[in-house]
C-alpha positions as CSV (number, residue, x, y, z in Angstrom):
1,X,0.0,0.0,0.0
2,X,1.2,3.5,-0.6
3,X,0.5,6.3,1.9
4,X,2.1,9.7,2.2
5,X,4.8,10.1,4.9
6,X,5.6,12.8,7.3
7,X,8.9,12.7,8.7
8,X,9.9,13.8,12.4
9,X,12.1,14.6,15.0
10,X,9.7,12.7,17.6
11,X,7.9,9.0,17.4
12,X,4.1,8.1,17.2
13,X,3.1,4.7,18.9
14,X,-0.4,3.2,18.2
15,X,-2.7,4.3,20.2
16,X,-1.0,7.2,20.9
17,X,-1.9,11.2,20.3
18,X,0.4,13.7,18.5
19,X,-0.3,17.7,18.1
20,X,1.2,18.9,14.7
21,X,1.7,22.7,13.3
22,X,2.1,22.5,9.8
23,X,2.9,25.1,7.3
24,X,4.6,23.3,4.6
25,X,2.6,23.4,1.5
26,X,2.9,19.6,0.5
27,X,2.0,18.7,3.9
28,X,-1.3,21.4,3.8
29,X,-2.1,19.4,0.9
30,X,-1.4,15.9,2.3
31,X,-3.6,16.9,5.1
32,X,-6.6,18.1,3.3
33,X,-6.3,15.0,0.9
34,X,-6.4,12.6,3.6
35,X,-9.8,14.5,5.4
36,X,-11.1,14.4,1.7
37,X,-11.1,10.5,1.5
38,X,-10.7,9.5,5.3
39,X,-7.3,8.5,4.9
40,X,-4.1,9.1,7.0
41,X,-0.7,9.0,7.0
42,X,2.7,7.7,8.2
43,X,5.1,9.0,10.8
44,X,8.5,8.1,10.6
45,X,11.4,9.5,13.0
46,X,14.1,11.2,11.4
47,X,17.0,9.9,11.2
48,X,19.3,12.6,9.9
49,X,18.3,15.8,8.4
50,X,15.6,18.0,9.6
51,X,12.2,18.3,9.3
52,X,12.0,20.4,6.7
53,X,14.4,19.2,4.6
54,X,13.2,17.1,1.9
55,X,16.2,15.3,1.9
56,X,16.1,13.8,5.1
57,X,16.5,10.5,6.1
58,X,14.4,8.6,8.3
59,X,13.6,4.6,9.7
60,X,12.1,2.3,7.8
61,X,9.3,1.8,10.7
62,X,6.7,3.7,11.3
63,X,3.2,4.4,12.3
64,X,0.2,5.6,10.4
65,X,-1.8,8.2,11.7
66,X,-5.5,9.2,11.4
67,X,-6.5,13.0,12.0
68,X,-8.9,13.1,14.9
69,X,-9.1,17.1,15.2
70,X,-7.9,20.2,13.3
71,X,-8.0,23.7,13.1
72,X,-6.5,26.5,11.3
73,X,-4.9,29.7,13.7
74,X,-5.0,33.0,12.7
75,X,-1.7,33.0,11.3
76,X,-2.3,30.6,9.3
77,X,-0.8,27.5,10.4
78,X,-2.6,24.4,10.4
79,X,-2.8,22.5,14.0
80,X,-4.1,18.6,13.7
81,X,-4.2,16.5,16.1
82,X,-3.6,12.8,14.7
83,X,-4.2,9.5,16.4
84,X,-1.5,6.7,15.9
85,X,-2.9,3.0,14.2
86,X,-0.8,0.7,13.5
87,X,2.7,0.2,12.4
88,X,4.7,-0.4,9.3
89,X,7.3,-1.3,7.6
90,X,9.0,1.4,4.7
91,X,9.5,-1.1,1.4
92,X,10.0,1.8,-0.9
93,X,10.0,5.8,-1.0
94,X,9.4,8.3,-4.0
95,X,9.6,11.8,-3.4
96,X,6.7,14.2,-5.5
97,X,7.5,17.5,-6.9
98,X,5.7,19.3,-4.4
99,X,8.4,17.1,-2.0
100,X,6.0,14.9,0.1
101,X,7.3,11.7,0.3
102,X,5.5,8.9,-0.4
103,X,6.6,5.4,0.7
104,X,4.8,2.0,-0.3
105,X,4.8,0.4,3.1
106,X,3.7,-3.5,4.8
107,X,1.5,-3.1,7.9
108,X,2.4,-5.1,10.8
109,X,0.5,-7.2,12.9
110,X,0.3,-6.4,17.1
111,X,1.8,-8.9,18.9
112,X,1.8,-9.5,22.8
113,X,5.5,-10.9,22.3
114,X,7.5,-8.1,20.6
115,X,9.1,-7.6,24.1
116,X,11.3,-10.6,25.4
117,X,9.7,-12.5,28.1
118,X,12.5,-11.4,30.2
119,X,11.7,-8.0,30.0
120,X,8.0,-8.5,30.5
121,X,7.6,-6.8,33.8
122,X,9.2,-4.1,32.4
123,X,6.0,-3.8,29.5
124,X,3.4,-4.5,32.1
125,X,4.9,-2.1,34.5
126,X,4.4,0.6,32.1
């Protein structure tokens, strides 16, 4: 499947909430597309580069994200609030023109036993 991806400086688990301010125009557009058709997107942290740059590099895991709330300031900067899914796995990336990135991606499955049993206090504890 191919979904548009948003790199960052910060990581999205499933079931977790993110606030984003966007400004970038590819990313105003990405956003308006996926409220169009119900769709979302994926997060991926960065792994050099910034979050601007289109040139960045990020992991190969990440986790798509559906907008739960949005809003538009009076400076014009988009605020969303997005909701993470479920992860996945970066096969491939293409970059548009407009330089939104889009990466055909495998969706994992949740499992119980990604943490080692020894560690499994640890996950239960938190």
């Amino acid at each position: 499947m191919k979904i548009p991806l948003f790199p960052l400086n910060t990581v999205l688990f499933p079931e977790g909430e993110l606030a984003l301010r966007l400004f970038e125009p590819c990313y105003l557009d990405m956003v308006s597309q996926c409220l169009r058709v119900g769709s979302g997107f994926g997060i991926c942290l960065i792994r050099k580069g910034k979050e601007t740059e289109p040139t960045a590099s990020f992991f190969s895991m990440g986790t798509y994200a559906k907008i739960i709330n949005w809003d538009q300031t009076n400076d014009g900067l988009l605020r969303v609030t997005v909701k993470g899914e479920q992860r996945f796995k970066v096969e491939q990336t293409a970059i548009q023109r407009d330089n939104l990135c889009l990466g055909k991606v495998t969706f994992l499955d949740e499992d119980d036993t990604l943490v080692p049993i020894a560690y499994q206090n640890f996950s239960d504890l938190l």
